[in-house]
N, CA, C and O of each residue as an XYZ file, in Angstrom:
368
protein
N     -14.355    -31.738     28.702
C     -14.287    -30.294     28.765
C     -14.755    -29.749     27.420
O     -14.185    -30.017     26.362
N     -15.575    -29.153     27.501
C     -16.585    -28.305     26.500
C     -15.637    -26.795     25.937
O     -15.830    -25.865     26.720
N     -14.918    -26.516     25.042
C     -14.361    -25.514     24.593
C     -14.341    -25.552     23.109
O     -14.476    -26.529     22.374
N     -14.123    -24.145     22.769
C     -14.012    -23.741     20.889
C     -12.936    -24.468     20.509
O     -12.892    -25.140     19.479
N     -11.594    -24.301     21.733
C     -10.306    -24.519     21.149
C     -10.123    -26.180     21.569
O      -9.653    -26.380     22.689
N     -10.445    -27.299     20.790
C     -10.507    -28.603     21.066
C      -8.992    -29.302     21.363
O      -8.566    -30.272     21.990
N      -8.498    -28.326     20.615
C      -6.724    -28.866     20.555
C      -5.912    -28.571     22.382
O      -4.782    -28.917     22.727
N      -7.113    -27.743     23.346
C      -6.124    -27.747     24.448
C      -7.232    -28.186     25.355
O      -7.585    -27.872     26.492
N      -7.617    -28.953     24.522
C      -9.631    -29.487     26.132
C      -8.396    -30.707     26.365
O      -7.764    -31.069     25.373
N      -8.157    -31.186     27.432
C      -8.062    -32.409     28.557
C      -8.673    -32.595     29.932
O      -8.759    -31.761     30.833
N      -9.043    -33.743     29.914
C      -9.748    -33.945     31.296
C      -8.823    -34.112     32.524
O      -9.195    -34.035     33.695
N      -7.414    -34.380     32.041
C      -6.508    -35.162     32.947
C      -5.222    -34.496     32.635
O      -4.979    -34.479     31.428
N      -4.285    -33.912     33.439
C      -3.100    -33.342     32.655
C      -2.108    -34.737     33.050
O      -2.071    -35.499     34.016
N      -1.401    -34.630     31.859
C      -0.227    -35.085     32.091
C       0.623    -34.776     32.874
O       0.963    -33.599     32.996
N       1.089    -35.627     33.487
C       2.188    -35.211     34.561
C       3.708    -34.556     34.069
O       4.263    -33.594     34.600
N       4.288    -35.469     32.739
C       5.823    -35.072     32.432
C       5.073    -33.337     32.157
O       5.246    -32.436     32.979
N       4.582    -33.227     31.380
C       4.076    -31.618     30.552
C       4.143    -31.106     31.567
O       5.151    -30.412     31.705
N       3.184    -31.162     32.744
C       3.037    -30.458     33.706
C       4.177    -29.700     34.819
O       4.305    -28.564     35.277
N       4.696    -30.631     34.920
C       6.246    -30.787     35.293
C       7.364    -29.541     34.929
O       7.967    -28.696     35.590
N       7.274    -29.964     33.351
C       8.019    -29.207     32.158
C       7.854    -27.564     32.794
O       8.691    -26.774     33.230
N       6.334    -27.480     32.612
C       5.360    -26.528     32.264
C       5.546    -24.960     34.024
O       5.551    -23.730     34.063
N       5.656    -26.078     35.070
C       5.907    -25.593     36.492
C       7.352    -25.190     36.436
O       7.678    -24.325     37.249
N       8.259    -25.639     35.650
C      10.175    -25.137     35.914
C       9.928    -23.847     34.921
O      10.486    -22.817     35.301
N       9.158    -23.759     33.684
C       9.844    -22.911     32.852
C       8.870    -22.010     32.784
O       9.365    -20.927     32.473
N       7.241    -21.912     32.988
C       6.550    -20.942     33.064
C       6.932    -19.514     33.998
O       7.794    -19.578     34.874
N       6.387    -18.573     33.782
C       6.320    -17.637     34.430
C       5.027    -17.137     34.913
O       4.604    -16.831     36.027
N       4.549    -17.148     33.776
C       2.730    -17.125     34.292
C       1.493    -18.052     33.614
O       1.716    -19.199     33.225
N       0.521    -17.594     33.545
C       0.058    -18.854     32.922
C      -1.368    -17.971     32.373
O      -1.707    -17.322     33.363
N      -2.195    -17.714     31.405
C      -3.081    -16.961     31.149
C      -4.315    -17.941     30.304
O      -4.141    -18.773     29.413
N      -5.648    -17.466     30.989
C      -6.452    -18.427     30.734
C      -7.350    -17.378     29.859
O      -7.369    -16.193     30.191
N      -8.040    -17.812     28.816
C      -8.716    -17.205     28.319
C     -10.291    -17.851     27.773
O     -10.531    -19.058     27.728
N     -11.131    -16.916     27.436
C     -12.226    -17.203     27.735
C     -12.477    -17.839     25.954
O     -11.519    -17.804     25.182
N     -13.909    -18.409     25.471
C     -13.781    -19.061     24.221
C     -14.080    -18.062     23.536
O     -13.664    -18.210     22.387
N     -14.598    -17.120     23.687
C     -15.094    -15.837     23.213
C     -13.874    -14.721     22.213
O     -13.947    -14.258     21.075
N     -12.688    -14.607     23.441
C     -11.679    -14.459     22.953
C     -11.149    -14.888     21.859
O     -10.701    -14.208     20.937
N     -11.222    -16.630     22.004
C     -10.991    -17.336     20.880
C     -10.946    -17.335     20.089
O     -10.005    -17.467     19.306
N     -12.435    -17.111     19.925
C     -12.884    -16.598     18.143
C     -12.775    -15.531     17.838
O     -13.049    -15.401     16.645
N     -12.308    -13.997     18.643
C     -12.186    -13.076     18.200
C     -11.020    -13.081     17.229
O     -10.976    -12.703     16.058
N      -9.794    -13.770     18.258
C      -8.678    -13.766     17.967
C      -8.158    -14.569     16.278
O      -7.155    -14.271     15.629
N      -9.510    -15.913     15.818
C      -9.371    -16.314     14.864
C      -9.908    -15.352     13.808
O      -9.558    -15.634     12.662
N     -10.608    -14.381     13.935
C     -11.078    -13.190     13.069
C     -10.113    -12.519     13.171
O      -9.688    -12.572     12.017
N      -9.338    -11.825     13.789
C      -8.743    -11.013     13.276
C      -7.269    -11.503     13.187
O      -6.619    -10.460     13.120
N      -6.473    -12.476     13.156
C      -5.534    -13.321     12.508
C      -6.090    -13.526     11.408
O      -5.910    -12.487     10.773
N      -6.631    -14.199     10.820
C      -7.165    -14.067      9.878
C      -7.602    -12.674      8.748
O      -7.272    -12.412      7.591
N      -8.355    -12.103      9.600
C      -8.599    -11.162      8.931
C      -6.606     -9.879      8.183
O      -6.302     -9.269      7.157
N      -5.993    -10.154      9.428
C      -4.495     -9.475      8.721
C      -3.476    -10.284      8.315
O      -2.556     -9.843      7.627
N      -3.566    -11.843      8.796
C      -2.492    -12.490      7.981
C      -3.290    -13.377      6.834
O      -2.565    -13.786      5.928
N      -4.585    -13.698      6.766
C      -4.881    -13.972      5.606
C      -4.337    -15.835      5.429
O      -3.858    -16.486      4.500
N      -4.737    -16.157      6.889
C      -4.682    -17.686      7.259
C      -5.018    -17.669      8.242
O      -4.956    -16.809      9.120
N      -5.642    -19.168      8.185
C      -6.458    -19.583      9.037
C      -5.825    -20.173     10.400
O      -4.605    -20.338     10.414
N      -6.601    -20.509     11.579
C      -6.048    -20.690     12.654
C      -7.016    -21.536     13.255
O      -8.118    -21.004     13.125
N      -7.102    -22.780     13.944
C      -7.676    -22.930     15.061
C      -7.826    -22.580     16.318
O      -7.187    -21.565     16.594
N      -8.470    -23.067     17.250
C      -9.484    -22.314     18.493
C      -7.445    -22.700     19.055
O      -6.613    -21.794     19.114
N      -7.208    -23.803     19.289
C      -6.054    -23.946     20.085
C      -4.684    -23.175     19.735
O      -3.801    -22.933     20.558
N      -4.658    -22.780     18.168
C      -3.682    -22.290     17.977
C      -3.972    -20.805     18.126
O      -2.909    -20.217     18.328
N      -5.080    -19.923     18.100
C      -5.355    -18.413     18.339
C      -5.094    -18.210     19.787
O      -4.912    -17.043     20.135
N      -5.034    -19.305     20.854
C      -4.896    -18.886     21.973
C      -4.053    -18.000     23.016
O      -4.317    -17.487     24.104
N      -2.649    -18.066     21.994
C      -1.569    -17.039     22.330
C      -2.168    -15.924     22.002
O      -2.396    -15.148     22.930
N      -2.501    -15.609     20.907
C      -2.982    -14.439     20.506
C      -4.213    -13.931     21.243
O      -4.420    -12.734     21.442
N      -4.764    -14.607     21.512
C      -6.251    -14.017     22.645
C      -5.385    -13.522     23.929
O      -5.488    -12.341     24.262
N      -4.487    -14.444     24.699
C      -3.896    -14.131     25.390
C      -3.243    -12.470     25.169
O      -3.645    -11.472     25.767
N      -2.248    -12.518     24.242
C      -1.609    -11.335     24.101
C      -2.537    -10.130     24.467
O      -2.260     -9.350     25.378
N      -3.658    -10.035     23.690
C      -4.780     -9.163     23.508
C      -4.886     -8.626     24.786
O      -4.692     -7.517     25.283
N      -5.378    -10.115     25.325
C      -5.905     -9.790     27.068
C      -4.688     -8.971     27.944
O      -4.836     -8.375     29.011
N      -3.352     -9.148     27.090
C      -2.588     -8.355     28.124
C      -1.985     -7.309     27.430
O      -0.760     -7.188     27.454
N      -2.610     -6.636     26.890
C      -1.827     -5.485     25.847
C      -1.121     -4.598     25.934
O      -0.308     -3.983     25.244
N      -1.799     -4.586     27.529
C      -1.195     -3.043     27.838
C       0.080     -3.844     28.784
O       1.262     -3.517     28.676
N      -0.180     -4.428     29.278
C       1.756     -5.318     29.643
C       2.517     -5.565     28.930
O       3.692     -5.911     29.048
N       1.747     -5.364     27.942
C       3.192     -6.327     27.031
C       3.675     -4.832     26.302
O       4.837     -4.726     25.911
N       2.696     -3.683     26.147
C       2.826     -2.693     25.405
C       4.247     -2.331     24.790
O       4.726     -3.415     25.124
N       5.185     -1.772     24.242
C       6.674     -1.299     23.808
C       7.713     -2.780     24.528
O       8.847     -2.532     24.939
N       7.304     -3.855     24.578
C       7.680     -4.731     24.828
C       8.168     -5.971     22.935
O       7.474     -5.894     21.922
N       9.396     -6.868     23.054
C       8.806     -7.896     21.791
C       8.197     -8.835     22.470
O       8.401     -9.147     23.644
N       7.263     -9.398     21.548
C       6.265     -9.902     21.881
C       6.394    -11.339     20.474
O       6.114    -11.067     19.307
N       6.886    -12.890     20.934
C       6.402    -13.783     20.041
C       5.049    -14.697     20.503
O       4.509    -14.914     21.588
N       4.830    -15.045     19.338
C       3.415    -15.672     19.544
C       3.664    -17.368     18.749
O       4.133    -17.376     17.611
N       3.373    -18.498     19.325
C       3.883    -18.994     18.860
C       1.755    -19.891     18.271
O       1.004    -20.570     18.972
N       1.612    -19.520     17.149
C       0.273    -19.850     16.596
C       0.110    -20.979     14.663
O       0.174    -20.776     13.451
N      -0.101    -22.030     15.592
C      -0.348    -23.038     15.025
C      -1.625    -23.774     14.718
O      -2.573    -23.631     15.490
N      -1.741    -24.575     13.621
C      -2.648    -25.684     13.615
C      -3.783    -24.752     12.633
O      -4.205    -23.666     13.030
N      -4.185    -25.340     11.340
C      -5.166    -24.766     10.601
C      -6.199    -25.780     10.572
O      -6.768    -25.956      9.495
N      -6.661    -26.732     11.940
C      -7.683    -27.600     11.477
C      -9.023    -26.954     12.044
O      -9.950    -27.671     12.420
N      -9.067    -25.870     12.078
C     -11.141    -25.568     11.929
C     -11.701    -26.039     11.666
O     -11.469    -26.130     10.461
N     -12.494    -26.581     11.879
C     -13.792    -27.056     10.748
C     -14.697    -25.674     10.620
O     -14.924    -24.664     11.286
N     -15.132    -26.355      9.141
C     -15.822    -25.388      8.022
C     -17.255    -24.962      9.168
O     -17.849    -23.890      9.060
N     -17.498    -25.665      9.868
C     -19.160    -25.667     10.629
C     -18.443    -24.453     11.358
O     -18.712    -23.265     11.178
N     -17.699    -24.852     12.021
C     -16.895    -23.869     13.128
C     -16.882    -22.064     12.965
O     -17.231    -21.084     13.624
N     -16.027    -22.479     11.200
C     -15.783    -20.775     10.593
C     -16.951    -20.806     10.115
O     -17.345    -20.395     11.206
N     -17.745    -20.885      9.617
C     -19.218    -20.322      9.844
C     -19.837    -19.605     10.665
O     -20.371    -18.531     10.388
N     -19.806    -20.442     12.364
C     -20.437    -19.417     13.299
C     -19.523    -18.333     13.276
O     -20.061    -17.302     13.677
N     -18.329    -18.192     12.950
C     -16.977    -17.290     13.250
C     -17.766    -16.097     12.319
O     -18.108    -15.088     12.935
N     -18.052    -16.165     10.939
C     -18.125    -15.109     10.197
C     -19.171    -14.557     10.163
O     -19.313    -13.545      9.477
């Protein structure tokens, strides 16, 4: 699977995760790679750290639902600073 965010490409899901993932989800939001990198620009750009494609993905998400989540709290749970330098290049 061909994506920005390398940290959530699998060809095969795991079954226990999956499992996990079906009792406690509520919804599930897919986002495009485009998003991705928006979302690593402007994390970046206001917290002033870096993010990978897999860890901006909450945050693309959020975006995509803004107006749901609007006067709502809202955590994001955004991890992992391994970018590569080639990567934030095309980003900037």
């Amino acid at each position: 699977m061909r994506t920005f965010a390398e940290g959530l490409a699998t060809r095969v899901p795991f079954e226990l995760p999956q499992r996990i993932l079906r009792q406690h989800l509520d919804d599930f939001v897919l986002v495009e790679d485009e998003a991705i990198k928006e979302a690593i620009k402007l994390h970046l750009q206001h917290t002033h750290n870096l993010v990978e494609g897999a860890g901006a993905a909450s945050l693309a998400a959020a975006l995509q639902l803004k107006e749901r989540l609007a006067g709502k709290k809202v955590v994001l749970v955004v991890s992992g600073g391994n970018l590569a330098l080639e990567k934030l290049k095309l980003l900037l």
